[in-house]
OpenMM code with the backbone's topology and positions (N, CA, C; nanometers):
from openmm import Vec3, app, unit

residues = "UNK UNK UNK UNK UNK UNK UNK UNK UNK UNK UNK UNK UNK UNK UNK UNK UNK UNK UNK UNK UNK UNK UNK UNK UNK UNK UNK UNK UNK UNK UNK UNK UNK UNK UNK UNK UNK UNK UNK UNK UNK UNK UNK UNK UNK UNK UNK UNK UNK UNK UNK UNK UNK UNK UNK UNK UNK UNK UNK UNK UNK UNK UNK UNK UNK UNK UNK UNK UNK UNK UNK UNK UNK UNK UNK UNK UNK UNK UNK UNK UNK UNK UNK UNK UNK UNK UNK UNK UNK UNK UNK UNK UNK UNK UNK UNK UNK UNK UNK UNK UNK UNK UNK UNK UNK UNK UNK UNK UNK UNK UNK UNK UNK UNK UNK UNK UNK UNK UNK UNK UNK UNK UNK UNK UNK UNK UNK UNK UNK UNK UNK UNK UNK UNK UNK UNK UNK UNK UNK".split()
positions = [
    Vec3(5.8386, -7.9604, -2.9967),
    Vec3(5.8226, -7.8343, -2.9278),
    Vec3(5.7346, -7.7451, -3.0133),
    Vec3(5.6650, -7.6922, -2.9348),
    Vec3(5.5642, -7.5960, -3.0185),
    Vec3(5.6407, -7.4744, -3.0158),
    Vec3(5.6264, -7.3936, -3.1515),
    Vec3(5.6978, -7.2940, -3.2015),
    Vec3(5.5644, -7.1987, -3.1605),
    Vec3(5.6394, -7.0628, -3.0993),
    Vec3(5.5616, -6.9267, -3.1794),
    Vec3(5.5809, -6.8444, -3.2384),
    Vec3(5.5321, -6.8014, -3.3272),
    Vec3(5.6077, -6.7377, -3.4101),
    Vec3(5.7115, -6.5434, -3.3869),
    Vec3(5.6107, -6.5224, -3.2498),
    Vec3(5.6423, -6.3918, -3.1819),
    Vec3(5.7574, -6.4187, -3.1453),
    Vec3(5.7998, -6.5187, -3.0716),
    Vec3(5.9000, -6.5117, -2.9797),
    Vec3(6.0515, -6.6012, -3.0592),
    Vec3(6.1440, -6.5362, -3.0129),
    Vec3(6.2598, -6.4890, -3.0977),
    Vec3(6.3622, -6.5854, -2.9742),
    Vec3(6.3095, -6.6426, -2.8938),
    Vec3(6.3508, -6.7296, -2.7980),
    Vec3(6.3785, -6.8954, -2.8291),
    Vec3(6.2801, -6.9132, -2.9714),
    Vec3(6.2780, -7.1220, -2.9684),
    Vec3(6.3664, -7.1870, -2.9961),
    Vec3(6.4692, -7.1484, -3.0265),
    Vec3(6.5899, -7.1614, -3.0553),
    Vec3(6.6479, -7.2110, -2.9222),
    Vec3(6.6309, -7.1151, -2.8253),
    Vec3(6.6976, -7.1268, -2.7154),
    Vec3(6.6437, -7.2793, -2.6093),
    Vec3(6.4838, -7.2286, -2.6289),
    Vec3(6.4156, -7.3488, -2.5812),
    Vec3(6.4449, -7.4947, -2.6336),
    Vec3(6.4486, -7.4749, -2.7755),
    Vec3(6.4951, -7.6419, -2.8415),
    Vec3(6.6139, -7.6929, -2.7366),
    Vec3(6.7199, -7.5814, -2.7241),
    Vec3(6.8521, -7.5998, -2.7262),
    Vec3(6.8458, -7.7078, -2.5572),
    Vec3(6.7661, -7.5977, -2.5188),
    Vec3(6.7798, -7.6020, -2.3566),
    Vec3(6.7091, -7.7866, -2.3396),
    Vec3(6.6055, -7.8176, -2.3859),
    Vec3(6.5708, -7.9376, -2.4389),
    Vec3(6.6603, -8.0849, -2.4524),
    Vec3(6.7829, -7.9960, -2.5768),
    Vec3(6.8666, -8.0938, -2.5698),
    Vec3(6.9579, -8.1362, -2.4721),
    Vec3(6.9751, -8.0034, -2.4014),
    Vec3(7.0993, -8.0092, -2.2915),
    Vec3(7.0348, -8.1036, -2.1816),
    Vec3(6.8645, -8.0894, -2.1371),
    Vec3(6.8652, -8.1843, -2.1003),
    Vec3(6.8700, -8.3033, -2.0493),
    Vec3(6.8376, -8.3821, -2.1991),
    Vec3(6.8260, -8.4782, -2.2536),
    Vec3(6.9720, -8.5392, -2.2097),
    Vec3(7.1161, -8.4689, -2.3152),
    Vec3(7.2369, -8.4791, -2.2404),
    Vec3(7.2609, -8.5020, -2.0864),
    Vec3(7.1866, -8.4331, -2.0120),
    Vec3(7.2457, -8.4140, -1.9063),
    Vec3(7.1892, -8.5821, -1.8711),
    Vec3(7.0514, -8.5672, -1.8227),
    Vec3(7.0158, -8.7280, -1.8049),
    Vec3(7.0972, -8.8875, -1.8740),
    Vec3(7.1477, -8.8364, -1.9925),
    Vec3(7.1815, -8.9438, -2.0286),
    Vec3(7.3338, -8.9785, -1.9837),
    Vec3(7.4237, -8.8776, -1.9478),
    Vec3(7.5370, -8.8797, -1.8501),
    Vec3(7.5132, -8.8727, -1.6931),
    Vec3(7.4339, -8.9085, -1.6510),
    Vec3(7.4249, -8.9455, -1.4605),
    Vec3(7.4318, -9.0700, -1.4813),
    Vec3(7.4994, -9.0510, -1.3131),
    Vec3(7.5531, -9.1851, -1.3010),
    Vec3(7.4140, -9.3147, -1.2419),
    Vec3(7.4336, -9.3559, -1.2767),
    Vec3(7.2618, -9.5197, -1.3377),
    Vec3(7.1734, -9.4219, -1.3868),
    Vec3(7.2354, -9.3951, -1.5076),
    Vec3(7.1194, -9.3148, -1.6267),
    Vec3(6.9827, -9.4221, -1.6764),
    Vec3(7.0272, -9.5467, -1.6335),
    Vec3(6.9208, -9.6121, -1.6382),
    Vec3(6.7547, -9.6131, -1.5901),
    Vec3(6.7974, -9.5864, -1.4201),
    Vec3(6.7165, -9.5457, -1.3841),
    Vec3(6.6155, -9.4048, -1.3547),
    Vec3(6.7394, -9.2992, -1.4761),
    Vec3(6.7007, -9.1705, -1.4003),
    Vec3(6.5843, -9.1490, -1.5537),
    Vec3(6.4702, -9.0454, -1.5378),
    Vec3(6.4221, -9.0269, -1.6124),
    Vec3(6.3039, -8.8943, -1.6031),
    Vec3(6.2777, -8.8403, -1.7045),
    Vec3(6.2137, -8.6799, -1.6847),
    Vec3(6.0729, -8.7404, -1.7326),
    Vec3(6.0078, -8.7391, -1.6333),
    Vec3(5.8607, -8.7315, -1.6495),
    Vec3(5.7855, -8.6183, -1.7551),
    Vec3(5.8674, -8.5273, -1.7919),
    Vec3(5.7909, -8.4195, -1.8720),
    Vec3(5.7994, -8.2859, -1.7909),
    Vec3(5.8663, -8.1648, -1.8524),
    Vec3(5.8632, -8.0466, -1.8027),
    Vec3(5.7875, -7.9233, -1.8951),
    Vec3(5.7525, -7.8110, -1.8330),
    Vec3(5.7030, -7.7348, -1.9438),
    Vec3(5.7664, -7.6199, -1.8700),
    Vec3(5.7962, -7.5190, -2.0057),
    Vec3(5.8972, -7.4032, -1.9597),
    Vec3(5.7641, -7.2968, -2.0422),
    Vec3(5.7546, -7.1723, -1.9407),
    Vec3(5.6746, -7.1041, -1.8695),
    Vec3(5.7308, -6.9447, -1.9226),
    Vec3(5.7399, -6.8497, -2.0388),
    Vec3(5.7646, -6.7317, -2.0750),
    Vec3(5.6646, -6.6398, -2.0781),
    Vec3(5.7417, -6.5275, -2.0873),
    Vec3(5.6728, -6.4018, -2.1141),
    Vec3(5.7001, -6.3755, -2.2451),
    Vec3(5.6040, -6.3411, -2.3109),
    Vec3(5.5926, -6.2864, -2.4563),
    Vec3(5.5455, -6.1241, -2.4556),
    Vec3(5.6963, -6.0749, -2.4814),
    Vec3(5.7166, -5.9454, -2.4839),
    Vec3(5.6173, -5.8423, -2.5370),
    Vec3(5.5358, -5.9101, -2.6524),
    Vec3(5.4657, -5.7815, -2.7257),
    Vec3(5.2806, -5.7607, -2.6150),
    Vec3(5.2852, -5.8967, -2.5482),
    Vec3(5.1522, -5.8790, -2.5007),
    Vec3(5.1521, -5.9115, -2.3468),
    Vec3(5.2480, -5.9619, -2.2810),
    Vec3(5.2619, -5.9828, -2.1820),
    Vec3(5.1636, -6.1462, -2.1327),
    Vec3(5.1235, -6.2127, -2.2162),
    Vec3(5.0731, -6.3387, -2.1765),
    Vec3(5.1882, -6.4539, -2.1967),
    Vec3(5.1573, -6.5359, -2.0639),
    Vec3(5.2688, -6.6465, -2.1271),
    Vec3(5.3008, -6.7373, -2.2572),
    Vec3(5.3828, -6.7523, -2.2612),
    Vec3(5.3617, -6.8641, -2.4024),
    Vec3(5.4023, -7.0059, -2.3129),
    Vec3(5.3675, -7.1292, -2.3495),
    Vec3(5.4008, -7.2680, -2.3204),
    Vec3(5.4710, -7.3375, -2.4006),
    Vec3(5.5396, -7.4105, -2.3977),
    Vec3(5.6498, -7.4832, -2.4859),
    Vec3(5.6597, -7.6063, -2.4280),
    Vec3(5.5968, -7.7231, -2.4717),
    Vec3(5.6097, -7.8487, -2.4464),
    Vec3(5.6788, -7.9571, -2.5301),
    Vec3(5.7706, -8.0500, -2.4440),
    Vec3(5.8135, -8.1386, -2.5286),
    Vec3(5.7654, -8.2972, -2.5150),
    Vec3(5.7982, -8.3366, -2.6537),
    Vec3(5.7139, -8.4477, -2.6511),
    Vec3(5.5429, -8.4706, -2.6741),
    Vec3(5.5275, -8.4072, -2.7715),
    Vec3(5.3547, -8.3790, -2.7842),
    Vec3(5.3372, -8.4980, -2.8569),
    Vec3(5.2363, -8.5829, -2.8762),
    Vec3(5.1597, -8.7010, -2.9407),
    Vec3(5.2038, -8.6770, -3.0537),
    Vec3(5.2334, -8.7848, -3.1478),
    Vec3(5.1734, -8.7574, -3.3441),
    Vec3(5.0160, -8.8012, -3.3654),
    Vec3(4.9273, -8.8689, -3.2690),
    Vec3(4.8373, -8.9042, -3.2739),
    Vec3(4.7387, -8.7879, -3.1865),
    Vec3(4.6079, -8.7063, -3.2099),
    Vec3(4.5801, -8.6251, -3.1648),
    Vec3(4.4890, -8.6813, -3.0594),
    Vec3(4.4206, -8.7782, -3.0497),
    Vec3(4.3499, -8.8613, -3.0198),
    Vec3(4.4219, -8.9520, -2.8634),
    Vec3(4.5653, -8.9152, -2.8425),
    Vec3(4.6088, -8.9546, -2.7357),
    Vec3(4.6538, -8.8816, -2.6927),
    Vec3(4.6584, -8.9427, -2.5079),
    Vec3(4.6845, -8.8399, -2.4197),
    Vec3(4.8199, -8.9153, -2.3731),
    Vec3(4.9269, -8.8071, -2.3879),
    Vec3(5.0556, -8.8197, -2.3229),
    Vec3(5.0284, -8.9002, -2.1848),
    Vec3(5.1114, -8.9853, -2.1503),
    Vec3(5.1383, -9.0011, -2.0050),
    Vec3(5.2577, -9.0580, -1.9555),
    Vec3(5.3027, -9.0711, -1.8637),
    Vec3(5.4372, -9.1154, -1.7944),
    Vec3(5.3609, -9.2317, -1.6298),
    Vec3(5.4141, -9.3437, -1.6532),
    Vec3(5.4030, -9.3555, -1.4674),
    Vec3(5.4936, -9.4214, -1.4222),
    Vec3(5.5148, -9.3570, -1.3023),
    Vec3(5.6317, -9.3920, -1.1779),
    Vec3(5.5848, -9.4697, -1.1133),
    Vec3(5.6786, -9.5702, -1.0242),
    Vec3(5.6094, -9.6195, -0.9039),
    Vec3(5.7312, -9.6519, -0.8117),
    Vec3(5.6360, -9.6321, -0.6588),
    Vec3(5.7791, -9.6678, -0.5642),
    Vec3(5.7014, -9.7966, -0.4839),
    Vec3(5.7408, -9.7715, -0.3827),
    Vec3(5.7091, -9.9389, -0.2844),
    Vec3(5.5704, -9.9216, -0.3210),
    Vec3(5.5355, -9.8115, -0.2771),
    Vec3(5.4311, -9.8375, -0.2035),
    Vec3(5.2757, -9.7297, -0.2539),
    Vec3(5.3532, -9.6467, -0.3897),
    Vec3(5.2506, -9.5809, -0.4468),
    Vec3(5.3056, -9.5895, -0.5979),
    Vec3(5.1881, -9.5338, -0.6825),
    Vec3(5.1781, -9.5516, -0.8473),
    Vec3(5.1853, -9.4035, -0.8693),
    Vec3(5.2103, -9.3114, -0.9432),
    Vec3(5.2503, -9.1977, -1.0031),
    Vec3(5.1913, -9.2135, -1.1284),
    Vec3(5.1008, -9.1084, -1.1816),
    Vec3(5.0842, -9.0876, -1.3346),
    Vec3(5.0604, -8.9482, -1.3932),
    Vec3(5.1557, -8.9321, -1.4482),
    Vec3(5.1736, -8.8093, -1.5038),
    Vec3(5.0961, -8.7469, -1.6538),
    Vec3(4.9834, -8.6620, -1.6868),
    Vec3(4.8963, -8.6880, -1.7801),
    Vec3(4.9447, -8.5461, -1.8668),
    Vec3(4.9640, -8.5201, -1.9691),
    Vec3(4.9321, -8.3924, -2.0222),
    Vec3(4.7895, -8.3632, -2.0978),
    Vec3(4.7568, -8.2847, -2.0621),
    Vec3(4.6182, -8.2335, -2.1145),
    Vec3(4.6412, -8.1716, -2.1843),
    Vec3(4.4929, -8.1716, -2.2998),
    Vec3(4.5166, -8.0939, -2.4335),
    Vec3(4.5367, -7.9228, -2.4242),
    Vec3(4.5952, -7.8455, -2.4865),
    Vec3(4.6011, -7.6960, -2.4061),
    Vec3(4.4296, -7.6175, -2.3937),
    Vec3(4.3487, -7.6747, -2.5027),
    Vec3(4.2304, -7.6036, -2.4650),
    Vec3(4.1326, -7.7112, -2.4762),
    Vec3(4.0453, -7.7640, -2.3983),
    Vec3(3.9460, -7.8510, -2.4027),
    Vec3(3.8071, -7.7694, -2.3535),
    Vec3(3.7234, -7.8675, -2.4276),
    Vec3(3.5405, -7.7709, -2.3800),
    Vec3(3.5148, -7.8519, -2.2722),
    Vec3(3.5398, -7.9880, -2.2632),
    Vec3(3.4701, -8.0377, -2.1277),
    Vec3(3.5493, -8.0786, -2.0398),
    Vec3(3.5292, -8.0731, -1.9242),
    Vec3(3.6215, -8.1169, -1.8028),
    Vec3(3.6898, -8.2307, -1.8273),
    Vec3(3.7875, -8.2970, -1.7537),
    Vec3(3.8202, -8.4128, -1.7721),
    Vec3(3.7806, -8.5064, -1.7174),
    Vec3(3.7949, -8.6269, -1.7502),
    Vec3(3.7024, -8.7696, -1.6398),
    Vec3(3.8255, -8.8342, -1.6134),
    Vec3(3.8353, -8.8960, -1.5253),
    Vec3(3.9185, -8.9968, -1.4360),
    Vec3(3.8184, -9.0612, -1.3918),
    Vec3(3.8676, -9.1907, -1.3978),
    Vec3(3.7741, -9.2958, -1.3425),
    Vec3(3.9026, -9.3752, -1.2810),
    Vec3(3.9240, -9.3971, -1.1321),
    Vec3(4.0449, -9.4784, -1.0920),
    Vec3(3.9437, -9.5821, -1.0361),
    Vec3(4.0008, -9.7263, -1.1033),
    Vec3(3.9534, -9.8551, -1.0554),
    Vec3(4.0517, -9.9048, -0.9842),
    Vec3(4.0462, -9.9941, -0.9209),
    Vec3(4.1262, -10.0979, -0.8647),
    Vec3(4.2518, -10.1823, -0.9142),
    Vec3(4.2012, -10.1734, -1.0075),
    Vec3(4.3119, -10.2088, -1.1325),
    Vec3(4.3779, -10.1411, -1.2934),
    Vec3(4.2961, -10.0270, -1.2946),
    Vec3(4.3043, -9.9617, -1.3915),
    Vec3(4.2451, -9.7986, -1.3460),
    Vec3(4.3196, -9.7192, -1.4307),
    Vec3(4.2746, -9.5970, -1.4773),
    Vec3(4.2462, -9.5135, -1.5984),
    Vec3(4.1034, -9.4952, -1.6086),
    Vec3(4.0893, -9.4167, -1.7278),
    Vec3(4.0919, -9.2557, -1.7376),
    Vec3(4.1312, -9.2108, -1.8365),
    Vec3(4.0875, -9.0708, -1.8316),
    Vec3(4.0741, -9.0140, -1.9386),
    Vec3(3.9975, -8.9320, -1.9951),
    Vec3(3.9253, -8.9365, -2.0998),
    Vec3(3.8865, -8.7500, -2.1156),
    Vec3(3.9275, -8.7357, -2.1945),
    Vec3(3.8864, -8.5461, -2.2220),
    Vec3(3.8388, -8.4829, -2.3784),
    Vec3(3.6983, -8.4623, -2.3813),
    Vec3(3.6555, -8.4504, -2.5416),
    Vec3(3.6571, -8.5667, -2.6070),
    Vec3(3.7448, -8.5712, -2.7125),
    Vec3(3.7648, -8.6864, -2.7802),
    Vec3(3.8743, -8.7638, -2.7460),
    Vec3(3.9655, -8.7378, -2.6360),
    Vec3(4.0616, -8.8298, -2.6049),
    Vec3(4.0544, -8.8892, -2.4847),
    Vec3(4.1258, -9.0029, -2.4747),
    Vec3(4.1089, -9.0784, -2.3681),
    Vec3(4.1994, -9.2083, -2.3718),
    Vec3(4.2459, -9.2578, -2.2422),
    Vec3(4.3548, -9.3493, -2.2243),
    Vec3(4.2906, -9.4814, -2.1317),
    Vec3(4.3052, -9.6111, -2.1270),
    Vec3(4.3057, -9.7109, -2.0099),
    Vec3(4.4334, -9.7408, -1.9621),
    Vec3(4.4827, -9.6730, -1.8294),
    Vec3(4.5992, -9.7503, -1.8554),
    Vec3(4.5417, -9.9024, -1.6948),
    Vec3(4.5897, -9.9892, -1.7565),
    Vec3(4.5902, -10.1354, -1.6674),
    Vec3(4.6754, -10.1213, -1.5696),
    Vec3(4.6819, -10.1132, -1.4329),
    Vec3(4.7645, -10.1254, -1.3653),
    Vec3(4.8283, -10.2584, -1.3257),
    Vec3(4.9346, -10.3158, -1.2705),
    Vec3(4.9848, -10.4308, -1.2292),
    Vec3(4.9959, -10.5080, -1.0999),
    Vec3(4.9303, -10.3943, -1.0246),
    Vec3(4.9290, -10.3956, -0.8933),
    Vec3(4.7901, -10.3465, -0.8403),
    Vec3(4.7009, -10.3778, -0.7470),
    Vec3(4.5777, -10.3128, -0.7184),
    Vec3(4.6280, -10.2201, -0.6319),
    Vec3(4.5309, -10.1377, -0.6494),
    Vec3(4.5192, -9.9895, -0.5876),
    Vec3(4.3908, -9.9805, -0.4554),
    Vec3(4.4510, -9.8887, -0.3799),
    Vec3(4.3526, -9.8199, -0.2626),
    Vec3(4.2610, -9.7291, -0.3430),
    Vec3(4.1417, -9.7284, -0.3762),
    Vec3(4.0717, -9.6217, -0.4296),
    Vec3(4.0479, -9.5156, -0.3276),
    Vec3(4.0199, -9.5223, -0.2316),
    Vec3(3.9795, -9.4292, -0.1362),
    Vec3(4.0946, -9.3944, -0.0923),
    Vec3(4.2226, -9.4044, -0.0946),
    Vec3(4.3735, -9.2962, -0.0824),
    Vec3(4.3864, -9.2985, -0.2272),
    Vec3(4.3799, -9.2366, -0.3032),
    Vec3(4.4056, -9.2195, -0.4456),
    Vec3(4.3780, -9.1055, -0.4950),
    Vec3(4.4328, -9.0473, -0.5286),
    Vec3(4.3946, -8.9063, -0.5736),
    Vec3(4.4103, -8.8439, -0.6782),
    Vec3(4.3373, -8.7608, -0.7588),
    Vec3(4.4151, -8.6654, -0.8648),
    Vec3(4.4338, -8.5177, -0.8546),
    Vec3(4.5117, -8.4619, -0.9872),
    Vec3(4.4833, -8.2900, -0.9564),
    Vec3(4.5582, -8.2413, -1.0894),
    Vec3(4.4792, -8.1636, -1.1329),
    Vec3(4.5476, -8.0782, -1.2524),
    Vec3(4.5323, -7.9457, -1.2153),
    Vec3(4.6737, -7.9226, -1.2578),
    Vec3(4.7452, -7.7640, -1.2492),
    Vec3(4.8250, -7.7785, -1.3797),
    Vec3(4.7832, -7.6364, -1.4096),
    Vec3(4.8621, -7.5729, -1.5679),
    Vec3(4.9121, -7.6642, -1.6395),
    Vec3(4.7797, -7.7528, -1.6883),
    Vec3(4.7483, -7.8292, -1.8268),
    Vec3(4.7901, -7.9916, -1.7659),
    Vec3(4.8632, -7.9986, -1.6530),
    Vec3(4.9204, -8.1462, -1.5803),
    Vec3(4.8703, -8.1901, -1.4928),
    Vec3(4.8397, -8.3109, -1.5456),
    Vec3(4.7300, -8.3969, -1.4436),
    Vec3(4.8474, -8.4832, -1.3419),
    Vec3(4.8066, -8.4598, -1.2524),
    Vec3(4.8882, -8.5807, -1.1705),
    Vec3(4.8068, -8.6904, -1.0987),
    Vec3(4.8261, -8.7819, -1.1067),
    Vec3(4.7400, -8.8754, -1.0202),
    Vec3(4.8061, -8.9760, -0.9155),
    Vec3(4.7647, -8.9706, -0.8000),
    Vec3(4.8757, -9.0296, -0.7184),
    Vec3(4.7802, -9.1579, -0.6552),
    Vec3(4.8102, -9.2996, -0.6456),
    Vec3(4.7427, -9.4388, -0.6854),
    Vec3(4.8399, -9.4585, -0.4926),
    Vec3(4.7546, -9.5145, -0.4296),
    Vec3(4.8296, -9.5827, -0.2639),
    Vec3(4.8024, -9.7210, -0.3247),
    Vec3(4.8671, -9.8102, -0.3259),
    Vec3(4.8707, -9.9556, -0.3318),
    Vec3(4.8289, -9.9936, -0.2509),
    Vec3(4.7711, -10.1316, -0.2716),
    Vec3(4.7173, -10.2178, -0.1744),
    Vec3(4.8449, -10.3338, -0.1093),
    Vec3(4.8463, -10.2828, -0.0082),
    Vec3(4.9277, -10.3535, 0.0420),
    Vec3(4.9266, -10.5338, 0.0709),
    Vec3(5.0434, -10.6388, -0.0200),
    Vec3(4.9780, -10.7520, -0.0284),
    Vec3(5.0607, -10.8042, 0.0692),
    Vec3(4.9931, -10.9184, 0.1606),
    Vec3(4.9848, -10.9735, 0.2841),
    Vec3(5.1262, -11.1358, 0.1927),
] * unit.nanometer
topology = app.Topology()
chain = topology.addChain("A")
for resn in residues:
    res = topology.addResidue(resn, chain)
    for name in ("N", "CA", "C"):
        topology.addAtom(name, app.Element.getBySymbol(name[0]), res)
């Protein structure tokens, strides 16, 4: 979790973190249940801009977080982006793979299943890339 040093709150945020963590790991088929990644969203009292607090940041700076889901019939990938980048990001969705790549970082992930490129989509909102993959449906 990223600390700031203004806010008199991280304490609370760690905490809230762990509870969690707890909570997921007591539902019932905790096996299957799992948190793609959340980010909690404050006001910082002395200036009125938000602060961000993310968990789970890389030890490697050079990689980009990701998570992916999948159900019957679509692929889910969940990306965190760096908080300030100079150049846009690239996605390249293949048929079998997706890259995405921002400044100096960048990921392949291989998929296991081929994908619809033309139903496939992405979108980043407040620093989270989502990318949503339609499978190819096999005969």
């Amino acid at each position: 979790m990223q600390n700031n040093p203004s806010s008199p709150y991280d304490d609370v945020f760690n905490n809230l973190a762990k509870i969690v963590e707890e909570i997921v790991k007591n539902m019932p088929d905790n096996q299957h249940a799992r948190i793609i990644g959340y980010t909690i969203i404050t006001r910082n009292p002395s200036n009125g801009e938000p602060g961000i607090f993310r968990i789970g940041e890389p030890d490697d700076d050079t990689e980009i977080p990701y998570e992916v889901v999948e159900s019957e019939d679509m692929i889910y990938i969940t990306a965190i982006m760096p908080p300030e980048y100079k150049n846009a990001p690239l996605v390249d969705i293949q048929p079998d793979k997706v890259y995405i790549g921002i400044d100096n970082r960048e990921i392949t992930i291989v998929l296991d299943q081929p994908i619809d490129r033309l139903h496939s989509t992405y979108r980043i909102h407040r620093g989270v890339m989502d990318i949503t993959l339609k499978k190819v449906q096999q005969h």
